[in-house]
MIDOSE-1310 file (N, C-alpha, C; in nm, 2 decimals, decimal comma, always signed):
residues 52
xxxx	+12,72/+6,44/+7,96/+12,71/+6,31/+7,91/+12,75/+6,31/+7,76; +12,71/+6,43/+7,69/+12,78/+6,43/+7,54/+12,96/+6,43/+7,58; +13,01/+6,51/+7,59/+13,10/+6,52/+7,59/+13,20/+6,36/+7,63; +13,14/+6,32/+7,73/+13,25/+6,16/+7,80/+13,15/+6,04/+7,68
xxxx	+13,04/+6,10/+7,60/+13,05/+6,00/+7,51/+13,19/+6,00/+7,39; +13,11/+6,12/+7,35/+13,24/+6,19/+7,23/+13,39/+6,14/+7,27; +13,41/+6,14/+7,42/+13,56/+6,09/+7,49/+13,59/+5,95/+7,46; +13,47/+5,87/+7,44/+13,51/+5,71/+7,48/+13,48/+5,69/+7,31
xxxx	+13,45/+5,76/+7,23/+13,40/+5,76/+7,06/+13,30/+5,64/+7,01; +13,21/+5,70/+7,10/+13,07/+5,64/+7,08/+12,95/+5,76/+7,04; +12,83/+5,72/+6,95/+12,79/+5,89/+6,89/+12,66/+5,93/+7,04; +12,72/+6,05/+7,03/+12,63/+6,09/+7,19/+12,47/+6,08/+7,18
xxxx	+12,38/+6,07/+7,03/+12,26/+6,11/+6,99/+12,25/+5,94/+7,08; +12,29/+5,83/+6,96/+12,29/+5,70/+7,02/+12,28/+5,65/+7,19; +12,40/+5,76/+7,23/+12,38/+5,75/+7,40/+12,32/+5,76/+7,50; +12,23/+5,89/+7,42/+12,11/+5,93/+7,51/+12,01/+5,86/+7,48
xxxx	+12,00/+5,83/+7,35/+11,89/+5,68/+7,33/+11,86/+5,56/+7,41; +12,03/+5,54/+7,42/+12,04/+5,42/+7,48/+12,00/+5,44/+7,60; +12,06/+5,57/+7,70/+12,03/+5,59/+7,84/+11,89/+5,60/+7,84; +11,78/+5,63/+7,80/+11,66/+5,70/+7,80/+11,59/+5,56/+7,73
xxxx	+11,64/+5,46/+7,70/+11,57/+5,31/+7,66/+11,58/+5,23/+7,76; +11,71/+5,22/+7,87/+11,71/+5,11/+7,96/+11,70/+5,23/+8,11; +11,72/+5,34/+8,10/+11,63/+5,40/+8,27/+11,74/+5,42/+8,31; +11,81/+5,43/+8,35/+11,92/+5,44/+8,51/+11,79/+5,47/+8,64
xxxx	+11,85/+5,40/+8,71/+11,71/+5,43/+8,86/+11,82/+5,39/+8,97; +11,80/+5,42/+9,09/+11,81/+5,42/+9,15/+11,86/+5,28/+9,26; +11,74/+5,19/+9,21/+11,74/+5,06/+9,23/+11,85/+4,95/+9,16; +11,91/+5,00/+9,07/+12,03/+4,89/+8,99/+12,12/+4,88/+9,10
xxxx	+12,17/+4,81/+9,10/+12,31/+4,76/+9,13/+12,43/+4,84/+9,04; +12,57/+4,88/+9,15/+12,62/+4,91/+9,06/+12,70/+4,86/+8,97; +12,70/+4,74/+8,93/+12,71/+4,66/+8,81/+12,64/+4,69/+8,67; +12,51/+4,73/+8,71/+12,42/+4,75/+8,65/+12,44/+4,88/+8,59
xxxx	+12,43/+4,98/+8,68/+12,47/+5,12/+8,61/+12,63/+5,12/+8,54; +12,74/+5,05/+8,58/+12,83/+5,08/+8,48/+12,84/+4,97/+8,40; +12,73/+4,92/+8,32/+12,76/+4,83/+8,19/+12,65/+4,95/+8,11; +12,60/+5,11/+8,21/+12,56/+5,23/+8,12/+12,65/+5,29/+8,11
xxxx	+12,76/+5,27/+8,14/+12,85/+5,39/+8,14/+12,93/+5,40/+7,96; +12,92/+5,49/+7,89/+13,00/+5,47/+7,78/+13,11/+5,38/+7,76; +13,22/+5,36/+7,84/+13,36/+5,32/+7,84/+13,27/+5,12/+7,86; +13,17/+5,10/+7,85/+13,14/+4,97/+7,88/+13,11/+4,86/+7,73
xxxx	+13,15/+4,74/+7,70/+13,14/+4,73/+7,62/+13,05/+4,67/+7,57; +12,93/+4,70/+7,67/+12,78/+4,67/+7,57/+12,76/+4,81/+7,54; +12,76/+4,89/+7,59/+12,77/+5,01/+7,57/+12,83/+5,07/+7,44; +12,94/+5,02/+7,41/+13,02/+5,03/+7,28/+13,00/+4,95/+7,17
xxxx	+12,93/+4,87/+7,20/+12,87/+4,76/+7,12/+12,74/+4,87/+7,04; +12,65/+4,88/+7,12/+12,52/+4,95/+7,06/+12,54/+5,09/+7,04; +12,64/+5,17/+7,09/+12,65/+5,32/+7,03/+12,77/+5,37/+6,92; +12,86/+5,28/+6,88/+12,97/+5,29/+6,75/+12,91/+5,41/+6,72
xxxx	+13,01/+5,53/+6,71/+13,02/+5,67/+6,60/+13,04/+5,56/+6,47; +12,96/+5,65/+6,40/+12,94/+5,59/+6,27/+13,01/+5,76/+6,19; +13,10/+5,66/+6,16/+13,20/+5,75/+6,04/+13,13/+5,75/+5,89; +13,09/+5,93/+5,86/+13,04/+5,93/+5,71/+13,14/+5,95/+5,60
């Protein structure tokens, strides 16, 4: 999961946050699981690599 964040240039700390804030289960729809997927743009929205 670090790595295909690092791919889509989103910061991977923020990704696991984000994964481990809204769950992935079982029960979503797959609509649902891929608006988790990195490459998604709520996803890109809330994890921006922040350039120091």
């Amino acid at each position: 999961m670090v790595e295909t964040a690092k791919a889509n240039g989103i910061d991977p700390k923020a990704y696991l946050e984000y994964l481990l804030e809204h769950r992935p289960n079982k029960n979503m729809t797959d609509e649902q699981l891929e608006a988790l997927a990195p490459w998604s743009k709520e996803t890109q929205a809330s994890c921006k690599l922040k350039i120091e």
